[in-house]
C-alpha distance (Angstrom), angle and dihedral (degrees) to the residues before:
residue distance angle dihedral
X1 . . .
X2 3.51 . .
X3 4.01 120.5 .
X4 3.96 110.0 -90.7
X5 3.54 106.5 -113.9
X6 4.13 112.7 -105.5
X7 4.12 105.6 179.5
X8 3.66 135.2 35.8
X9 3.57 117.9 -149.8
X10 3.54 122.1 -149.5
X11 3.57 128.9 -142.2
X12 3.43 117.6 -122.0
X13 4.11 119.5 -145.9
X14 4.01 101.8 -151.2
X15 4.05 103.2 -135.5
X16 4.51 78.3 -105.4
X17 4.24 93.5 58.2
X18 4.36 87.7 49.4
X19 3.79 93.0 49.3
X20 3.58 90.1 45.5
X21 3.35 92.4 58.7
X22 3.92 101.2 44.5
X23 3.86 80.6 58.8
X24 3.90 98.3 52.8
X25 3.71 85.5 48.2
X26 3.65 88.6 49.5
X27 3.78 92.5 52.8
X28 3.94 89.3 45.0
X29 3.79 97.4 57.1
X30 3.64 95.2 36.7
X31 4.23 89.7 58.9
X32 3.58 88.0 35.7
X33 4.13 90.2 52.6
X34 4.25 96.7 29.0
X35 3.61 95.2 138.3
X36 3.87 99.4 44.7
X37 3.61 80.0 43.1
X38 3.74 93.0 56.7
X39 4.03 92.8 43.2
X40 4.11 90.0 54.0
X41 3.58 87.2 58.1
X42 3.60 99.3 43.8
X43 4.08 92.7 61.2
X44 3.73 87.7 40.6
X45 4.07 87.7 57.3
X46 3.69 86.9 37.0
X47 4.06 92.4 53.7
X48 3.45 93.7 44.6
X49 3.48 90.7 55.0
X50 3.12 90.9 50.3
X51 3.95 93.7 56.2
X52 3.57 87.1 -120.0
X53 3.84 101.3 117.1
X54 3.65 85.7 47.0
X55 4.01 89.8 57.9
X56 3.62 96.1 46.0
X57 3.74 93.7 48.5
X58 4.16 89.1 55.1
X59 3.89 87.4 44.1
X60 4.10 82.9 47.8
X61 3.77 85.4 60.6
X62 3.79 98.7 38.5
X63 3.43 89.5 52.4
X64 3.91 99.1 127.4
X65 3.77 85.1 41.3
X66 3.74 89.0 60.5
X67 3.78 95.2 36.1
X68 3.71 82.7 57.7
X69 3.95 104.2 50.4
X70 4.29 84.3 40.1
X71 3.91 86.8 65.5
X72 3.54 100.7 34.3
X73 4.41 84.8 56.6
X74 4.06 89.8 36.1
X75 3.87 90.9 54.4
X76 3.83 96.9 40.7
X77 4.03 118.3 115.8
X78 3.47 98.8 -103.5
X79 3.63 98.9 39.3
X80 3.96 89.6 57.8
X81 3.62 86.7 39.3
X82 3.85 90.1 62.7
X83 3.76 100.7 34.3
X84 4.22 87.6 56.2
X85 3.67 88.4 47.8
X86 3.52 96.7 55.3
X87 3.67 88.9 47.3
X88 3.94 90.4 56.7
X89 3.55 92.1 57.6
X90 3.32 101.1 35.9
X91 3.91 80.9 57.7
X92 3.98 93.0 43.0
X93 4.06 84.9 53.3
X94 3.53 93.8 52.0
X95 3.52 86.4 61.1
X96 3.81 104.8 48.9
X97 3.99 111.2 74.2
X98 3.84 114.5 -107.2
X99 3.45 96.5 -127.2
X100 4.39 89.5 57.2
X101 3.65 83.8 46.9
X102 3.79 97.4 53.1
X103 4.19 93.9 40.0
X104 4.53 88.2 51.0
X105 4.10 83.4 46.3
X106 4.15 84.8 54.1
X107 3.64 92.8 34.8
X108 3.91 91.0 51.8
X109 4.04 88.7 40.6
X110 3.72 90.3 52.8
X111 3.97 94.3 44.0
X112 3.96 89.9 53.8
X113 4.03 90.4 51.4
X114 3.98 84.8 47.3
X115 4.20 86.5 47.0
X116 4.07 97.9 48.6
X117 3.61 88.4 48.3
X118 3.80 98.3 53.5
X119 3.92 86.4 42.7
X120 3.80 85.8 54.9
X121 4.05 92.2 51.5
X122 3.44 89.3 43.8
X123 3.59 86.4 -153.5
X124 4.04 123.3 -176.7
X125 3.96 112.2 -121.3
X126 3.46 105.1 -150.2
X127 4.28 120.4 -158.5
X128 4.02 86.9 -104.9
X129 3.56 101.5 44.6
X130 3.81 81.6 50.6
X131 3.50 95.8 57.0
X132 3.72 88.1 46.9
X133 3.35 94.4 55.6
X134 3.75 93.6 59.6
X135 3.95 82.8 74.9
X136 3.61 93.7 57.4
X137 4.44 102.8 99.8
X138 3.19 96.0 -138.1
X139 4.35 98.9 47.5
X140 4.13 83.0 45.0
X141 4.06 93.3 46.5
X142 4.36 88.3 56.6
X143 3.87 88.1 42.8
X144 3.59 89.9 51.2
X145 3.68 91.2 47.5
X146 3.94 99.2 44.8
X147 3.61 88.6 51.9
X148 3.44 104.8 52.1
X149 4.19 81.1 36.1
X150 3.81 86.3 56.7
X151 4.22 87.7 38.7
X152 4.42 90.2 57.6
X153 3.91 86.0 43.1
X154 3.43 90.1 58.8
X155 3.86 98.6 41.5
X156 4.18 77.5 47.9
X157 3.62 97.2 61.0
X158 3.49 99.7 42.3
C-alpha cells in the first residue's frame, strides 16, 4: 500500500507568476474582442477631438465646484416648486384609472380636430343655432360632463 498522504503543500504564485497572468488574459480578451476594441477607441479619438474628454476631465476636478452650484439650483424656489408639483400630479394620476385617462386624452384629441375645423369655416354661431345645438348628443354629453367636472372641482376646493 502506498503511504497515506500527511501534508499538503501549497503552491505559491510569486507576485511576478499573478501579473503574468492578468496580462495573458489581457491579451486573450483583447484578440478575442478586436473589433469592439477598435470601436472603443474610435469614440475615444472622436471625443477627444471633440474637446470633450478634455471638458470632462476639468469637470472631474471641479467636481465639488459643480456639486456645489447643482444644489444651490436643485434647492432654489422654483426648482422645488416644480419638483412638488410634479409629485402632486403624479399622485393625482395614480388615482384616476388608465383607461379614463386614455378615453379624456381621445376625447380632448377629437374636440381639437372638431375646434380647427370650425376655426377653418369660420362659421357665425348665432343664439338659436346655439340653443339647437344643445340637442345635438354629443354637444349635451360634454355639457353634462363639464358641469358635473366643474360640480367635483368645487366640492374639491372646498
Amino acid at each position: 500500500m502506498a503511504a497515506p498522504i500527511t501534508t499538503i503543500k501549497k503552491q505559491q504564485v510569486t507576485e511576478e507568476q499573478r501579473k503574468e497572468e492578468k496580462l495573458e488574459n489581457l491579451k486573450q480578451l483583447l484578440s478575442e474582442n478586436e473589433d469592439m476594441v477598435n470601436q472603443v477607441f474610435s469614440i475615444m479619438a472622436d471625443l477627444n477631438d471633440m474637446g470633450a474628454l478634455e471638458a470632462a476631465g476639468k469637470l472631474l476636478e471641479a467636481k465639488e465646484d459643480v456639486a456645489k452650484i447643482a444644489l444651490g439650483q436643485m434647492t432654489r424656489k422654483p426648482v422645488t416648486n416644480i419638483i412638488n408639483n410634479l409629485m402632486g400630479a403624479a399622485g393625482a394620476l395614480s388615482e384616476v384609472e388608465p383607461e379614463t385617462t386614455a378615453k379624456l386624452i381621445n376625447s380632448l384629441t377629437t374636440g381639437l380636430d372638431e375646434a380647427n375645423k370650425a376655426i377653418e369655416s369660420d362659421e357665425k354661431i348665432s343664439a338659436f343655432k346655439l340653443l339647437k345645438l344643445l340637442n345635438d348628443p354629443d354637444v349635451n354629453r360634454s355639457l353634462n360632463f363639464g358641469i358635473h367636472f366643474l360640480k367635483g372641482l368645487g366640492k374639491g376646493l372646498k
